[in-house]
C-alpha positions as CSV (number, residue, x, y, z in Angstrom):
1,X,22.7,-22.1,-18.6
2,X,20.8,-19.7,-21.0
3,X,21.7,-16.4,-18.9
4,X,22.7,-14.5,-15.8
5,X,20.1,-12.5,-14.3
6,X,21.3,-8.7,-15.2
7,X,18.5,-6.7,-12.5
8,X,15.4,-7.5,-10.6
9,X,13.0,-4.9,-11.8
10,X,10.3,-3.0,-9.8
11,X,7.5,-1.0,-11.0
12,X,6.4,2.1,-9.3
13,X,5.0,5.5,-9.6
14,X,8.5,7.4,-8.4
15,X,11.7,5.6,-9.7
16,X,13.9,8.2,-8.1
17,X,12.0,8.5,-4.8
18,X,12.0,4.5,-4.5
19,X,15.1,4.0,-5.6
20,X,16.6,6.3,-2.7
21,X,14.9,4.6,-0.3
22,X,16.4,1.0,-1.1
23,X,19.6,2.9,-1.6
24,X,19.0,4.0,2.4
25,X,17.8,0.6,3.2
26,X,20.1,-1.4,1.4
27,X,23.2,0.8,1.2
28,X,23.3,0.2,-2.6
29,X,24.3,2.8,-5.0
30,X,22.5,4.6,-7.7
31,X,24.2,3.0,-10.8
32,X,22.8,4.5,-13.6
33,X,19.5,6.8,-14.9
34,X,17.9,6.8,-18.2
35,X,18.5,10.8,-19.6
36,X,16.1,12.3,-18.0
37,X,16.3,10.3,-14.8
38,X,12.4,9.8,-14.1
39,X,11.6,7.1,-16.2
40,X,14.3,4.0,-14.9
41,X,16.7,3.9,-11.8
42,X,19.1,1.0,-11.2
43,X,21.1,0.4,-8.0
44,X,24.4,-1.5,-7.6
45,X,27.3,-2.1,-9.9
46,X,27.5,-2.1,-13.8
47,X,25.8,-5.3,-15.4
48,X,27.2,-8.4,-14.5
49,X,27.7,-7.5,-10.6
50,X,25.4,-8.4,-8.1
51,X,23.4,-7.3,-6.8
52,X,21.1,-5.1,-9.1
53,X,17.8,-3.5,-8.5
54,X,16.0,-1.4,-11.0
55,X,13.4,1.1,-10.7
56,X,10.9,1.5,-14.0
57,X,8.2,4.1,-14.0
58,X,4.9,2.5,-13.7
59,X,1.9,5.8,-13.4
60,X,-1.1,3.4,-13.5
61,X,0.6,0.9,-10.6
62,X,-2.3,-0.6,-8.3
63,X,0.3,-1.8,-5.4
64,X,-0.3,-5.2,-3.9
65,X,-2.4,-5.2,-0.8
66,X,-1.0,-7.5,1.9
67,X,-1.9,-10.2,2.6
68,X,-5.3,-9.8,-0.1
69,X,-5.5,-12.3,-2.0
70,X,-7.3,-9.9,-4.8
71,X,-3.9,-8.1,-4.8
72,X,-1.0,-10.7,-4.3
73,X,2.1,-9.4,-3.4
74,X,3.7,-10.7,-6.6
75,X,7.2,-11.1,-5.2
76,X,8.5,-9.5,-2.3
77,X,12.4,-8.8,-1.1
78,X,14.0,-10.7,1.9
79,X,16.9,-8.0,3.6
80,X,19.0,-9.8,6.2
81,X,19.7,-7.9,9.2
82,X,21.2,-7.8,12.9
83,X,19.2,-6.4,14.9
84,X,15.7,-6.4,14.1
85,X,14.4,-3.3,16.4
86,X,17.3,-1.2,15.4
87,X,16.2,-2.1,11.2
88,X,12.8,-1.9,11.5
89,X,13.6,1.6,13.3
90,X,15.7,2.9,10.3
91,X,13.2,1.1,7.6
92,X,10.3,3.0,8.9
93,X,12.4,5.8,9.4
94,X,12.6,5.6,5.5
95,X,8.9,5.8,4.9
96,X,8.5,2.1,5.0
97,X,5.2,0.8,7.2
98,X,4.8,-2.4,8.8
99,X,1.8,-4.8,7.5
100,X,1.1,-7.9,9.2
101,X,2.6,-10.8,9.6
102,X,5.6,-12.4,11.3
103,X,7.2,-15.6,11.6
104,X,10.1,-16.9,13.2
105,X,13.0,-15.0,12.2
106,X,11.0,-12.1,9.9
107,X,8.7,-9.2,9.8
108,X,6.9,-8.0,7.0
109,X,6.6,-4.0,5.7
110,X,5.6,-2.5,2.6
111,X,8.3,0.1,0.9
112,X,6.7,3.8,0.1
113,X,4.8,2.4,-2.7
114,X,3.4,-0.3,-1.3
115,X,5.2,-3.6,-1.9
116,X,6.0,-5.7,0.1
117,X,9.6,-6.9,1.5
118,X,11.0,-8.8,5.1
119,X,13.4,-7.8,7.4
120,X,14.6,-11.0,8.6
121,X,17.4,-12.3,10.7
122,X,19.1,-15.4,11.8
């Protein structure tokens, strides 16, 4: 082993404002802020605990465009939930929207800026 992953790190226009709403969906929180708290959000734990998302200011960001292949998705979250109505009820509650495509056991939705992530459930 070389390492042990420390975050996963997402670009977007709004650390803060995305970072609160996977601190809603997720019920992770807020870890830690650079100074001035605009620039790089990380939920979960200290370094070392899982798990970790960050948040890193990205102005210029062109979101993927699901499911165009002239704007992959890049990577995308799974979140494992419940009760699928009552989740996707709350998650669009939060600003998320749903895009298409489903499968057996998951939806897809795209967060408030635009990536992608599934709800899915056993």
């Amino acid at each position: 082993m070389v390492g042990q992953l420390r975050s996963v790190v997402i670009d977007c226009p709004d650390p803060r404002a995305l970072a609160g709403f996977y601190a809603e969906l997720l019920g992770l929180p807020v870890a830690e802020s650079e100074s001035d708290g605009d620039d790089w959000v990380v939920l979960g734990g200290p370094p070392g605990h899982q798990p970790r998302i960050a948040f890193q200011k990205a102005p210029d960001l062109r979101p993927p465009a699901w499911p165009d292949p002239e704007r992959p998705q890049q990577f995308h979250l799974d979140v494992t939930v419940d009760d699928i109505e009552t989740a996707e009820r709350a998650a669009l509650a939060l600003g998320a929207r749903r895009l298409p495509g489903q499968g057996e056991g998951w939806r897809v939705y795209a967060d408030p800026s635009g990536h992608p992530f599934c709800l899915c459930w056993d």
